[in-house]
N, C-alpha and C positions, 0 to 999 in steps of 0.2 A: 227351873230354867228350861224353857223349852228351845229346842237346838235340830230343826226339821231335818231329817237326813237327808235330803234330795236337795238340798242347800249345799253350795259354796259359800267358806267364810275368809272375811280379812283378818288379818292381826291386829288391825285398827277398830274392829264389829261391827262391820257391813256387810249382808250377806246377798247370793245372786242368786235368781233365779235361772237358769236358761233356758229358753227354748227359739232353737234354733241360731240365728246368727245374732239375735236380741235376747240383752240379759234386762233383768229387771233389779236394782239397785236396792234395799231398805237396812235398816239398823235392829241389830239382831235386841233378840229379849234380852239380853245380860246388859245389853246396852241403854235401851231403857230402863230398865230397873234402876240400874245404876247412876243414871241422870235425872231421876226423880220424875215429877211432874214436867210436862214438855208445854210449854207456855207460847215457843214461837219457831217457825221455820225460813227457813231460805232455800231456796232451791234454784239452779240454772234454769235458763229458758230453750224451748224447744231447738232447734238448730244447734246448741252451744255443743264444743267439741269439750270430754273428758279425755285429761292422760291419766290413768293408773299410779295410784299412789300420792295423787295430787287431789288438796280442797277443792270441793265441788258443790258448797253449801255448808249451813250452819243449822246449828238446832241449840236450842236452847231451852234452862229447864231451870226450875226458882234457886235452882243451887248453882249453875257454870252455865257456858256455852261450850258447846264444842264443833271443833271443825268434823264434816263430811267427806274423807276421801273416798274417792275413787276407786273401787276394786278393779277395774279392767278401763282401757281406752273406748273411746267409740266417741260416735255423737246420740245426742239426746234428741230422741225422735219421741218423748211421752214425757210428760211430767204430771203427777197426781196433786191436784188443786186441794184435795179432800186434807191430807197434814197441814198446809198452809192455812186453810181457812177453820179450821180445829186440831191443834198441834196434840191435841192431846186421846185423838186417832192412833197415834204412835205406842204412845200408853196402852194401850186396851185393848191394839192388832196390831203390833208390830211389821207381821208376816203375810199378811190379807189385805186388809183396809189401809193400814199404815205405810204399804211400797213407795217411793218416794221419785224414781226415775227411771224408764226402761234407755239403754245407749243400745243402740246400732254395734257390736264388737269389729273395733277396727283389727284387733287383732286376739282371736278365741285360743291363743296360743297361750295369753297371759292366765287362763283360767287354772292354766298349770301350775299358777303359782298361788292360788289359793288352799285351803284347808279343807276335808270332807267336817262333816258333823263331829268323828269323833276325835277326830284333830283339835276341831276347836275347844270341845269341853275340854280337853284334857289340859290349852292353854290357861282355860279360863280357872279351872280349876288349879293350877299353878300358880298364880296371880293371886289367888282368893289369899 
């Protein structure tokens, strides 16, 4: 399982990138794994406001669908056309090719409510 350290992660298995007052949004590797083959995506459209902790897209994989929340609020000033038109981008680069939304952070306070890298294995590894 790889679990970048310079990543923030959800409880949900979305992790952020940040730089600066823009974070960039994707679904961690445990999370793909775990959803098998990713067959199709949804994603909001640029302008669209995220709140934190709220669906924000879907993804979907030959076993489930599952909803996208939102690690932080902001608006969606980027979205990556590259998972929508090859979902299976997500599969094979989760953390590079696979990013799925950068939002504008309306508020970079929420970041504090995220997991560092060794937070999250040690959720994920509880869960196992």
């Amino acid at each position: 399982m790889n679990v970048p350290a310079e990543l923030k992660y959800s409880k949900e298995h979305e992790w952020v990138r940040v730089e600066g007052n823009r974070a960039t949004i994707g679904i961690t590797d445990f999370a793909q794994e775990s959803l098998g083959d990713i067959v199709f995506v949804e994603l909001p459209s640029v302008g669209d406001t995220l709140e934190a902790e709220e669906p924000f897209g879907v993804v979907e994989s030959v076993k489930t669908a599952s909803d996208l929340y939102a690690p932080v609020s902001g608006k969606v000033v980027e979205v990556n056309d590259g998972p929508v038109d090859a979902p299976e981008i997500i599969n094979q680069d989760p953390y590079e090719k696979g990013w799925l939304v950068v939002v504008e952070m309306s508020d970079p306070s929420q970041l504090n409510e995220l997991m560092s890298a060794e937070q999250y294995k040690a959720m994920v590894e509880e869960q196992a």
